[in-house]
C-alpha positions as CSV (number, residue, x, y, z in Angstrom):
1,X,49.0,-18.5,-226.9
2,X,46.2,-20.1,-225.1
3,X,45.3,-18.8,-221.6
4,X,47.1,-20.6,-219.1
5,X,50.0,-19.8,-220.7
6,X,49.1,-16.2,-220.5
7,X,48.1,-16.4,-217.4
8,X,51.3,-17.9,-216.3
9,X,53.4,-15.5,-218.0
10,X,51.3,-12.6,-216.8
11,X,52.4,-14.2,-213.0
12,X,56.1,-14.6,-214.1
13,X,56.7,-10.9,-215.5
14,X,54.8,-9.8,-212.2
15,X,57.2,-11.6,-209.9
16,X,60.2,-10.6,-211.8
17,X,59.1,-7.4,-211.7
18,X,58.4,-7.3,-207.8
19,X,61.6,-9.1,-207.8
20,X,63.7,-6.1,-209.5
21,X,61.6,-3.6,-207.2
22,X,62.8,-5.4,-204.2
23,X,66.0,-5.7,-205.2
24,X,66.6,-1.9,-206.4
25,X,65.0,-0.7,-203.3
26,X,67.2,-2.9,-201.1
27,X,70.5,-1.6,-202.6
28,X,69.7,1.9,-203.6
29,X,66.6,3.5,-201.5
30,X,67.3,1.2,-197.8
31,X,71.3,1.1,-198.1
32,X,71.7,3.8,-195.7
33,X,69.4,3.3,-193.4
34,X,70.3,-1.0,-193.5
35,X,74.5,0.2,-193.1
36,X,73.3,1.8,-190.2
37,X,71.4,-0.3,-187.9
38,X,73.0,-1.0,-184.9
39,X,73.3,-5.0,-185.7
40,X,74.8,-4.7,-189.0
41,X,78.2,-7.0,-188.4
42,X,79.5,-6.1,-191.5
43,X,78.8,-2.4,-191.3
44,X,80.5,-2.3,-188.4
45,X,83.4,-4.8,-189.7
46,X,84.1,-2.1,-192.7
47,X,84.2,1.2,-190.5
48,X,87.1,-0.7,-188.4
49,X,89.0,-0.3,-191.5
50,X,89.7,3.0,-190.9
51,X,90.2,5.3,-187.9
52,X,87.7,6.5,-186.2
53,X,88.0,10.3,-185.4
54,X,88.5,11.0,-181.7
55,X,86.5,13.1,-178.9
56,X,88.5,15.8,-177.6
57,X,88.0,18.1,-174.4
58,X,90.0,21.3,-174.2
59,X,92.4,19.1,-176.9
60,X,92.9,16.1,-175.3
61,X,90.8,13.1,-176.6
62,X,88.6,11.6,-173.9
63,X,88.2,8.9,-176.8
64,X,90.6,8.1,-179.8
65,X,91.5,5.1,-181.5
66,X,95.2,3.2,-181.7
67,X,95.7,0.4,-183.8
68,X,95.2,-2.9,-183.3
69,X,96.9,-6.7,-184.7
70,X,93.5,-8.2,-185.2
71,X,91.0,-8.6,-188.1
72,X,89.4,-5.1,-186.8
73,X,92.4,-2.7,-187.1
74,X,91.5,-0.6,-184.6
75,X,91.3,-0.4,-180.7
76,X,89.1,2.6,-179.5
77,X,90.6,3.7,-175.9
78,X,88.9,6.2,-173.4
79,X,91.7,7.5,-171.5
80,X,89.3,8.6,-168.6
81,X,86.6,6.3,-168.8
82,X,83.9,6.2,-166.2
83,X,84.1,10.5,-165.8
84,X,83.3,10.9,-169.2
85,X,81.4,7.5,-170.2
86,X,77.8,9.4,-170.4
87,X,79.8,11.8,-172.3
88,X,81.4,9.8,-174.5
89,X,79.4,6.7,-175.1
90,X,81.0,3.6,-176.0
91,X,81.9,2.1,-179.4
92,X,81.0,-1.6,-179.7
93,X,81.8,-4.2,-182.3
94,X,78.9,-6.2,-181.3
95,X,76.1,-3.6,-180.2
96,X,77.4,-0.7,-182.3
97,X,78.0,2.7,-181.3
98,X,75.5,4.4,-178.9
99,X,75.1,6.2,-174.9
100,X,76.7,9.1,-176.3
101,X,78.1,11.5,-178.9
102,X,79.9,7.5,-180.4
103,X,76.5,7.1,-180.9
104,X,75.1,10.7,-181.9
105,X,77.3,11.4,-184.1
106,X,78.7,8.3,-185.2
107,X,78.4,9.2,-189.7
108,X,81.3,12.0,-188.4
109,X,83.3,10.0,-186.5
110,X,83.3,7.0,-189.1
111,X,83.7,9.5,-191.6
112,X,80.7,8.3,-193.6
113,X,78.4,11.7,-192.9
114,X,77.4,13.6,-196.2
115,X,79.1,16.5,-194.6
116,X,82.9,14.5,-195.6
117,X,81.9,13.4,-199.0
118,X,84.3,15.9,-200.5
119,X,86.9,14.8,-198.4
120,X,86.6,11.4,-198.9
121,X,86.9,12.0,-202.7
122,X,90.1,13.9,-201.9
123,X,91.4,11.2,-200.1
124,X,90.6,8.9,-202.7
125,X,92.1,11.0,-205.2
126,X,95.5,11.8,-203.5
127,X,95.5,8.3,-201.9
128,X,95.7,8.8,-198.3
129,X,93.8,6.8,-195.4
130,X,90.4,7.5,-195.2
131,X,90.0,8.8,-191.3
132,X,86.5,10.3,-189.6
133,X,85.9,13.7,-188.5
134,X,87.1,14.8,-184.9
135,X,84.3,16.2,-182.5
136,X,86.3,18.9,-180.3
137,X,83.5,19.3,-177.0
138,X,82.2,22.4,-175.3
139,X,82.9,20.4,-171.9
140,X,85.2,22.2,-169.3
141,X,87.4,19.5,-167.6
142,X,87.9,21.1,-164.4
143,X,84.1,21.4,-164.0
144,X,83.4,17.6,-165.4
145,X,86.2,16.3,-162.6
146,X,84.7,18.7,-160.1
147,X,81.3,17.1,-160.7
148,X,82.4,13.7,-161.2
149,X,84.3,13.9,-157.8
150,X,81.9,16.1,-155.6
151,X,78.8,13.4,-156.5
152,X,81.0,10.7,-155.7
153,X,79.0,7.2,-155.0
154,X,75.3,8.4,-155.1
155,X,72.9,8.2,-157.0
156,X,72.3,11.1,-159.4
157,X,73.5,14.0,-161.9
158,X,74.9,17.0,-162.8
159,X,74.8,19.4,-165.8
160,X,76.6,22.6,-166.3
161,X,76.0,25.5,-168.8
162,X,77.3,28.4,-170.0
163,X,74.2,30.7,-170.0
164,X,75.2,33.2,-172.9
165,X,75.7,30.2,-175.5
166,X,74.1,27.3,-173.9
167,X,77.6,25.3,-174.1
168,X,77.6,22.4,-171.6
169,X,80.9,23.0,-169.0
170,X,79.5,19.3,-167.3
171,X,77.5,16.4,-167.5
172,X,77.8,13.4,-164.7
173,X,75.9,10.9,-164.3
174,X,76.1,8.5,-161.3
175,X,76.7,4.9,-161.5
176,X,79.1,5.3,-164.6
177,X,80.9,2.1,-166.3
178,X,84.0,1.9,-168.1
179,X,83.0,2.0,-171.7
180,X,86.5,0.5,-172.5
181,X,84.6,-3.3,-171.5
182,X,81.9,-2.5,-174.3
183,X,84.7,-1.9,-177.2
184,X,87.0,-4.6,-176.6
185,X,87.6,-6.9,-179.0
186,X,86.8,-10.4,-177.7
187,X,82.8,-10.7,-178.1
188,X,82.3,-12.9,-175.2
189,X,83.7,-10.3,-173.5
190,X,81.6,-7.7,-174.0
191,X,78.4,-9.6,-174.1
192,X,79.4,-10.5,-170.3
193,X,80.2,-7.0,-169.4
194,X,77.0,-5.5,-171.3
195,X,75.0,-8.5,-169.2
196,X,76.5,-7.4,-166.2
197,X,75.3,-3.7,-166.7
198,X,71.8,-4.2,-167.6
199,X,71.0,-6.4,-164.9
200,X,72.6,-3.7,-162.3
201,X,70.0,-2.3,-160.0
202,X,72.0,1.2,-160.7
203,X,70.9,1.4,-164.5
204,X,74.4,2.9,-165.2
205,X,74.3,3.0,-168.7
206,X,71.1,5.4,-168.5
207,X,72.3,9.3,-168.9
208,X,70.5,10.3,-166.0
209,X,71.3,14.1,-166.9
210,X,69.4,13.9,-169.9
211,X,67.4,10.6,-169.6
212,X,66.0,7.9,-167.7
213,X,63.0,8.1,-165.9
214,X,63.4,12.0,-165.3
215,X,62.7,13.2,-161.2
216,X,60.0,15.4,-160.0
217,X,62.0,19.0,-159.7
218,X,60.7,19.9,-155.8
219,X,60.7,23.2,-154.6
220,X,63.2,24.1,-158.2
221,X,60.2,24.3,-160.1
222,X,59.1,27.3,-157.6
223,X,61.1,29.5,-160.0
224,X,58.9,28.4,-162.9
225,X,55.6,29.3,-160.3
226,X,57.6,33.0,-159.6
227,X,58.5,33.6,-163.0
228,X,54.6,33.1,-164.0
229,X,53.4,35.4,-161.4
230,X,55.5,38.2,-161.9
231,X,55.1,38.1,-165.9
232,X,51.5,38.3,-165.4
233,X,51.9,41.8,-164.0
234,X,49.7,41.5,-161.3
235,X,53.0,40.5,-158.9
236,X,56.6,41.7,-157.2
237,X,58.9,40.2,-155.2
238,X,57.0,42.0,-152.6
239,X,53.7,40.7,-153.1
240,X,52.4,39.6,-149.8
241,X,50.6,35.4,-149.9
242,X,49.1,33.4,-147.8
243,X,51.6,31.2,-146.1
244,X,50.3,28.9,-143.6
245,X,51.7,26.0,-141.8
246,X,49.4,24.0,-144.0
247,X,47.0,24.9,-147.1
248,X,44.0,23.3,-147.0
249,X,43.0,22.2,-151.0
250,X,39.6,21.5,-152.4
251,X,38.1,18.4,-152.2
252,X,41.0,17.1,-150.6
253,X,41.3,15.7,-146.9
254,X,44.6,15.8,-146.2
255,X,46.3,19.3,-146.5
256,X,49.2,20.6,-148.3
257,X,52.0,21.3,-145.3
258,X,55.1,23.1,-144.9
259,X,58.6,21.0,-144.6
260,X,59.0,22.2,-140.9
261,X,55.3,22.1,-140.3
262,X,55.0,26.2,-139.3
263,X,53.7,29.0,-141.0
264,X,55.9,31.0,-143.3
265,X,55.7,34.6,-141.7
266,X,53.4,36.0,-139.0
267,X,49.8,36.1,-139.2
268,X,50.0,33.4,-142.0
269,X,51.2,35.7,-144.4
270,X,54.7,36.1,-146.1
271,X,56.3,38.1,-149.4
272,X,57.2,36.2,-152.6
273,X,60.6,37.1,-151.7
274,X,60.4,35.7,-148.5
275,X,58.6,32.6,-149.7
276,X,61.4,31.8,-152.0
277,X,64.3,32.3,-149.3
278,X,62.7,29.8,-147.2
279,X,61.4,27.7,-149.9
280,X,57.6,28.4,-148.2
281,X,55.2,25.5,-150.0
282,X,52.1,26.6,-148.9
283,X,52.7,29.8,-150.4
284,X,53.3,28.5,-154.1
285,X,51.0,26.0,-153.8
286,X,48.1,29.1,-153.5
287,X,50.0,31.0,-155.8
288,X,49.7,28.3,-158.3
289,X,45.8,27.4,-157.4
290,X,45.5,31.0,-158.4
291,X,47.9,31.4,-161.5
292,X,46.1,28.0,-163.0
293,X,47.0,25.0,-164.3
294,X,47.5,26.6,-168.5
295,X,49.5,29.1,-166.9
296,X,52.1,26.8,-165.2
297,X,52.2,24.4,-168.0
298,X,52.6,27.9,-170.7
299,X,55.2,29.0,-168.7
300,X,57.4,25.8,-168.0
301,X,57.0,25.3,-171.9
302,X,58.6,28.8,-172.0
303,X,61.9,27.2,-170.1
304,X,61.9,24.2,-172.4
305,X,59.5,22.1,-170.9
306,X,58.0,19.4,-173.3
307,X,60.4,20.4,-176.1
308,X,62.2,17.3,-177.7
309,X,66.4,18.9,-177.8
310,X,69.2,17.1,-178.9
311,X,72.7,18.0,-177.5
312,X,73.5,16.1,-179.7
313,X,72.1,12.8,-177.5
314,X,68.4,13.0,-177.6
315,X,66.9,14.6,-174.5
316,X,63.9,13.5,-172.9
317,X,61.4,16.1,-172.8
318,X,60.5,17.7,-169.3
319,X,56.7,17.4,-168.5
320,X,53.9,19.5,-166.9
321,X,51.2,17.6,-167.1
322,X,47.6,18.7,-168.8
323,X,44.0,18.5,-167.4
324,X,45.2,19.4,-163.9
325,X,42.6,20.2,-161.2
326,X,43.1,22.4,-158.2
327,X,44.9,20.3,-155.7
328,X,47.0,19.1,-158.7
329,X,48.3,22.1,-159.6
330,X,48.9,23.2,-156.4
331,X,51.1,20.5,-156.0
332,X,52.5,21.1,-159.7
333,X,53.3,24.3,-158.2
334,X,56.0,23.1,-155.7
335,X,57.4,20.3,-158.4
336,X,55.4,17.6,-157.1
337,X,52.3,15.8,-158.3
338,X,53.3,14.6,-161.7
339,X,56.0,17.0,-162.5
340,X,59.2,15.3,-164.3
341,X,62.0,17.3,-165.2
342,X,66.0,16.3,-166.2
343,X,68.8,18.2,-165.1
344,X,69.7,19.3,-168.0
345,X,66.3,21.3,-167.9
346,X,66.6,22.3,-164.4
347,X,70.0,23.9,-165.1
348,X,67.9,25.3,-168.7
349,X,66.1,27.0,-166.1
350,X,69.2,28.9,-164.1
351,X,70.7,29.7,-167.0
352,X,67.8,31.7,-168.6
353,X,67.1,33.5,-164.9
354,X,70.8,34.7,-165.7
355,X,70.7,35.4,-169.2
356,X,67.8,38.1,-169.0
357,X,65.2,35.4,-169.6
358,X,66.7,34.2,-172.9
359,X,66.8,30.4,-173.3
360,X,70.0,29.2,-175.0
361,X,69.9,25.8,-177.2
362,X,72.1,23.6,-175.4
363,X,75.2,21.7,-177.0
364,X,77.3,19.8,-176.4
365,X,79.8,19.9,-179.9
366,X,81.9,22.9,-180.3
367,X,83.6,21.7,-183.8
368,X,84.0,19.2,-186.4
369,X,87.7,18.6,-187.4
370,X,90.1,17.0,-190.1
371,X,92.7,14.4,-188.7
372,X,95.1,17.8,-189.1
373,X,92.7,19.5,-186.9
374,X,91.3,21.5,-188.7
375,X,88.1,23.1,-188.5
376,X,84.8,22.1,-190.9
377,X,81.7,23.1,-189.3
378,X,81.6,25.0,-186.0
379,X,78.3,25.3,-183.9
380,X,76.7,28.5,-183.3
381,X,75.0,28.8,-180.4
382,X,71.1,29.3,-180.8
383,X,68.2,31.0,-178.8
384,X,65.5,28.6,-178.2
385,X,62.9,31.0,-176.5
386,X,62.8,34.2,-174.5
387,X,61.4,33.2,-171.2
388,X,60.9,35.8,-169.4
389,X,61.1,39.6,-169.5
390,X,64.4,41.3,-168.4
391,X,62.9,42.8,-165.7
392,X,61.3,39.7,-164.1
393,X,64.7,37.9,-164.9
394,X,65.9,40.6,-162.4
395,X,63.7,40.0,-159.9
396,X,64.0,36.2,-160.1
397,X,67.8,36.8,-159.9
398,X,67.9,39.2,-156.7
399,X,65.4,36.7,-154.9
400,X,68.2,34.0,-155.8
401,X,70.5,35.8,-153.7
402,X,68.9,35.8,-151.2
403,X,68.3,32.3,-151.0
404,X,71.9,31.5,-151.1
405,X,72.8,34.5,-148.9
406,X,70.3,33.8,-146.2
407,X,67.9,31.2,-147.1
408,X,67.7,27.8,-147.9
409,X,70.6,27.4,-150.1
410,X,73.9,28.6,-147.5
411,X,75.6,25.9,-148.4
412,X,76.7,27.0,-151.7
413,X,77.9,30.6,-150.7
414,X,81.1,31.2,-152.1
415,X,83.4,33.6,-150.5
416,X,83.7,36.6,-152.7
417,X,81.2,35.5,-155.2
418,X,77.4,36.4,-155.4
419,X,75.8,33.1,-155.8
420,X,71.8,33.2,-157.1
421,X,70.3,29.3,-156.5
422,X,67.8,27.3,-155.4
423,X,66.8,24.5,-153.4
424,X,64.5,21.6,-153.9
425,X,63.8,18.6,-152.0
426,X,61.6,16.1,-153.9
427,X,59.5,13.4,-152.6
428,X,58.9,10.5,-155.5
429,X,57.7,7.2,-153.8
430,X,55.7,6.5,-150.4
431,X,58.5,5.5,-147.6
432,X,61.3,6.2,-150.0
433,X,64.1,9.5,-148.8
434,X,63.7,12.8,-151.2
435,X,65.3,13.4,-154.2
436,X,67.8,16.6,-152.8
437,X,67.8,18.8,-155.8
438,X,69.9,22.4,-155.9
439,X,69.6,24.4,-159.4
440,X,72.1,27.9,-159.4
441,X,74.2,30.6,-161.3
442,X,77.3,32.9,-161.0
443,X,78.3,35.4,-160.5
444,X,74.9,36.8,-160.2
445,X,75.2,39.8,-162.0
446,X,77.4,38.6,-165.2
447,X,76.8,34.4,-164.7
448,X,79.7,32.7,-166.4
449,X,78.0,28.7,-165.4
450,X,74.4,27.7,-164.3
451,X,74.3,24.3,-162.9
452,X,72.0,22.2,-161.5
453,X,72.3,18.7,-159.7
454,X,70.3,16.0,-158.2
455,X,71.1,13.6,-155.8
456,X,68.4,10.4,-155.5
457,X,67.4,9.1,-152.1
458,X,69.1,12.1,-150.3
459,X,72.4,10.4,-151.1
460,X,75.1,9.9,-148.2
461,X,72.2,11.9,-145.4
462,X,69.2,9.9,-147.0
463,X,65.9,10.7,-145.2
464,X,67.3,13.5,-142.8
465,X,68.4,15.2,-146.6
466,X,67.7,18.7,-147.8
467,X,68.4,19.9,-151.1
468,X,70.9,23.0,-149.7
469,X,72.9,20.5,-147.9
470,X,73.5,17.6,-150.0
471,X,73.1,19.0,-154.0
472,X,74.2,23.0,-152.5
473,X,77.9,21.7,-152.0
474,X,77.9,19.7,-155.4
475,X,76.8,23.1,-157.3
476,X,79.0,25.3,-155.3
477,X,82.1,22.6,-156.4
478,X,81.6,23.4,-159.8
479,X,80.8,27.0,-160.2
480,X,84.4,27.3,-158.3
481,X,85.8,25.2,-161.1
482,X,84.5,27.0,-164.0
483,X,85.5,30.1,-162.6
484,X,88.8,29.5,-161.4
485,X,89.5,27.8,-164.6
């Protein structure tokens, strides 16, 4: 054989070989990962050949699929759409599962999970209907239609938890759509609907509990600024700080004021107690200047801050920032500056105040099920961190009181009931109303819920809001529904 010939050949075997690489890849190593991307038509054409398992809240499913007389088989309803749609997600033939647990946990619901195999092989062998995995929630109804009703048409979200477990009793987010529009079965359909919501100025199909562009926390985050004080020993509740009408910060012109422009006890001084009840910013903001910046961001990391979670939607991570100078932490300190925080972290927050200063892992799936109801896999709730001590948990918890019982947060007293909370009202763009924020848990001594909510742009009071008066009577809607149910 001369040598072009070789040469040739030598190119031919390579290319075959490449060839079979390419090819054994492709249908062994990338199957899963191909079957699953969102734009696989055919992926999705073969999982409408069986039923999809349904969502279920206190055993009645919130989505579920009925069959249809087309090509695709199957119709998947939501029998209470817009309360649940952050909850729930939507299942689309054209842009696949997603905005939710459809999209979480879709390999259960389609029954292709590795968690199934053996009962697909049973169902194979005794021939029956190949059907995905149920998904029975740890969300209470009463609280999700409390939530859902008390936030109404603004702007915002709420998330409830059960502090011993870290179960989710709520999550709202407001706009909501139907996801019914994104699963019907005419594509036109949906793509106008799906064109429709992403070009609304309300962004409803972003989980604003979890997600989104995440809000500067306000005067919440002056729990985070407490706890760090009195873990470092050197404070109480009683600890007397500076609280004047306005702090004046280094290097910077303009000084840090109180909301009602006085002084936050006589002689410009005022407890940590005191501060707290009247949400006193001066007084956190030198409190913080004097904890320091590592301290803050040590301690919010504590809570959860910066910590990627997934309930079992991916959570956007909460965010102190780093390299902070004075006046930035000082203004860190009251949840401004660049401060972000979800709801879902907010409430994180609450719950661990009420749960001795133990974090919970939050979740959102209580079981797996069979068709027949029956369990497979069953979550068990998790401790992320231990936040605090159990003795500055107390302390946290009776300065909570007081906020509710004479401070700041009134509006989410609740008659026979000792209510711990706190107020925040966040400012987040030049000329634009304050976020009203209100984070809380009950009853104080043996909390059954922590919850917190925000409201954007003050809601229905806009610039005249404060976080007790519009987000307060949200919170306080809730906690009666979780413990009246």
């Amino acid at each position: 054989m001369n040598a072009p010939i070789r040469r040739l050949s030598t190119l031919v075997a390579v290319l075959f070989a490449t060839l079979l690489f390419a090819v054994t890849w492709i249908q062994f190593v990338s199957a899963r990962a191909i079957n699953d991307l969102p734009g696989n038509t055919r992926s999705l054409l073969a999982s409408y050949n069986r039923e999809r398992g349904s969502i279920l809240v206190a055993g009645e499913a919130i989505a579920r699929s009925t069959p249809a007389k087309d090509e695709l088989k199957w119709n998947r309803v939501y029998p209470m759409p817009t309360r649940y749609a952050h909850v729930t997600g939507y299942y689309s033939f054209v842009y696949g599962p997603g905005g939710g647990v459809e999209g979480a946990e879709n390999s259960l619901l389609s029954g292709t999970s590795d968690t199934l195999f053996y009962r697909r092989v049973s169902d194979l062998l005794t021939g029956h209907d190949p059907v995905g995995a149920s998904l029975e929630l740890t969300i209470n109804p009463a609280a999700q239609a409390a939530a859902d009703k008390a936030l109404g048409n603004q702007r915002g979200a709420v998330v409830a938890l059960d502090p011993s477990t870290g179960a989710i009793l709520a999550m709202v987010s407001h706009p909501s759509y139907d996801p019914s529009e994104l699963s019907a079965h005419s594509s036109s359909a949906v793509e106008k609907a799906w064109t429709r919501l992403l070009r609304d100025d309300g962004d409803p199909l972003i989980n604003r509990a979890i997600a989104g562009d995440l809000y500067p926390p306000g005067s919440t985050f002056k729990l985070i600024t407490a706890a760090a004080a009195l873990e470092s020993g050197k404070y109480t509740q009683d600890s007397v700080l500076p609280g004047p009408a306005a702090l004046k910060l280094p290097g910077v012109t303009t000084p840090l004021p109180n909301h009602d422009g006085q002084p936050c006890g006589p002689n410009d001084k005022t407890t940590m107690l005191h501060a707290l009840v009247i949400s006193c910013n001066t007084a956190f903001a030198d409190l913080g200047m004097t904890l320091g910046p590592e301290t803050l961001r040590d301690q919010a990391a504590k809570f959860g801050f910066g910590q990627p979670l997934k309930v079992p939607m991916s959570v956007t991570p909460s965010v102190v920032p780093a390299g902070m100078n004075e006046p930035n932490t000082a203004q860190a300190a009251i949840g401004q500056f660049s401060v972000r925080a979800t709801p879902l972290q907010m409430a994180m927050v609450a719950a661990a105040i009420g749960n001795d200063g133990v974090v919970m892992t939050p979740y959102l799936v209580r079981r797996v099920l069979t068709s027949s109801l029956k369990t497979i896999d069953e979550t068990s709730p998790q401790t992320l961190s231990e936040a605090i001590s159990t003795a500055t948990a107390r302390q946290l918890t009776t300065m909570m009181k007081a906020v509710v019982a004479e401070g700041t947060g009134r509006p989410a007293q609740i008659a026979g009931v000792e209510v711990a909370g706190k107020t925040g009202t966040a400012e987040h763009a030049p000329g634009a109303a304050p976020h009203a924020w209100f984070t809380a848990f009950a009853p104080a001594d043996k909390p059954k819920v922590a919850v917190a909510v925000v409201v954007e742009d003050g809601g229905t009071m806009g610039s005249e809001a404060a976080g007790g008066l519009v987000a307060g009577p949200i919170a306080k809607a809730v906690i009666e529904a979780v413990l009246g149910s």
